[in-house]
N, C-alpha and C positions, 0 to 999 in steps of 0.2 A: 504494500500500500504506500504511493508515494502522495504526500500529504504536502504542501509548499509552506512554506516558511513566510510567517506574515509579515509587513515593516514595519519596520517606527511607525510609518503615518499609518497605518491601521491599524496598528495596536494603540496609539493613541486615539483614533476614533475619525480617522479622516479628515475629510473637507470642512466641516463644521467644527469640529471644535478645533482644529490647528487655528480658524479663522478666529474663533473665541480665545485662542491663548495669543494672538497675535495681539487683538485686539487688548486685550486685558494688560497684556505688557504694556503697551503706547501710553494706556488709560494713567498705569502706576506711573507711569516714567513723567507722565504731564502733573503729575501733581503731587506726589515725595518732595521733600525739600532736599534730601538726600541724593538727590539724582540732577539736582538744578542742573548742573556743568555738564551733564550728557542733555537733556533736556534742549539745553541751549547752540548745542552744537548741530537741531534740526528745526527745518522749516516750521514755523507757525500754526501754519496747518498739517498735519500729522500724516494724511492720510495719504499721500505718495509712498511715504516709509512703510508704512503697513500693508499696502498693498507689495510691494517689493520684499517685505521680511518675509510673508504669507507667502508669495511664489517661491521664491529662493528654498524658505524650509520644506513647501512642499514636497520639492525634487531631493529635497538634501535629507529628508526623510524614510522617502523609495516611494513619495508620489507621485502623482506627474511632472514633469519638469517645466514648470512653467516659466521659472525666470531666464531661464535658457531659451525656450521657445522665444520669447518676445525681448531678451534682450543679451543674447549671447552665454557667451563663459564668464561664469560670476566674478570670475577676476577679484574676491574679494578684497586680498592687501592693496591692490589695484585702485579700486572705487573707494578705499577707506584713509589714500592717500592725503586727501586735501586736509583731514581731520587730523589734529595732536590727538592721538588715543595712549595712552600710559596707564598704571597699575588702577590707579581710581575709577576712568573713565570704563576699564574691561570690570572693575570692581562692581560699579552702579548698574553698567547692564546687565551683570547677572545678579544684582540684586530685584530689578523688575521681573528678568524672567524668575524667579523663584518665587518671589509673591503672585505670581501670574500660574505657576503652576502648582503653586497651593491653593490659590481662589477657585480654579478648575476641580480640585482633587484630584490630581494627577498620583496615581498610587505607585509604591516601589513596587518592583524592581525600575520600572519604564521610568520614572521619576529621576532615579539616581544615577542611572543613562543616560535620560536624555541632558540632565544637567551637568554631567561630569566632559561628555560630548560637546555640550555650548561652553564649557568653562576653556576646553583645549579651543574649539575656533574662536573664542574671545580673546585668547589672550595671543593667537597666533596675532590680531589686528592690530596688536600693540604696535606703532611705531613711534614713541618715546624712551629715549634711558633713562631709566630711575637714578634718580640727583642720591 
């Protein structure tokens, strides 16, 4: 009996709630006071990012690949150039995402994967030297 191997994104639950923990990240990040300095480093209006975090993790999940489809090879350290990202700034975003996947109930094991997973590509984005 061969049985396939589910992913991230369906074992997290798909299109709908990746869109809700997307969501729910942007929501913490706009209003923490603890995340001001990430906060600030994106547009006013939120919703480009979200819509771009949502594709990106879709495929980066084993969903569809949507940020790829519509807008190439993530090129992430690439596109995260223009930004000073250091120890604080990969700090505060994974402070949203964790409040983001505890307002979910995002249960262990998937919880401590997928956060241990975002903590490595957060900190790869790092391009500042810690003074």
């Amino acid at each position: 009996m061969d049985q396939k191997q589910q992913t991230p994104y369906e074992l997290l639950g798909g299109e709908s709630v990746l869109r809700n923990l997307v969501k729910r990240f942007y929501e913490i990040m706009d209003t923490l006071p603890e995340t001001k300095s990430l906060r600030d480093m994106h547009p006013q209006d939120l919703q480009g990012s979200e819509d771009k975090l949502f594709m990106f993790m879709s495929g980066w999940l084993g969903g569809p690949n949507l940020f790829q489809e519509k807008f190439g090879h993530p090129m992430l350290r690439a596109r995260h150039m223009p930004f000073k990202i250091g120890k604080p700034e990969r700090d505060q975003w994974m402070i949203c995402m964790v409040h983001a996947c505890d307002d979910l109930k995002i249960e262990d094991p998937l919880r401590s994967e997928l956060l241990h997973s975002l903590l490595r590509l957060a900190d790869h984005m790092r391009n500042q030297k810690e003074s």
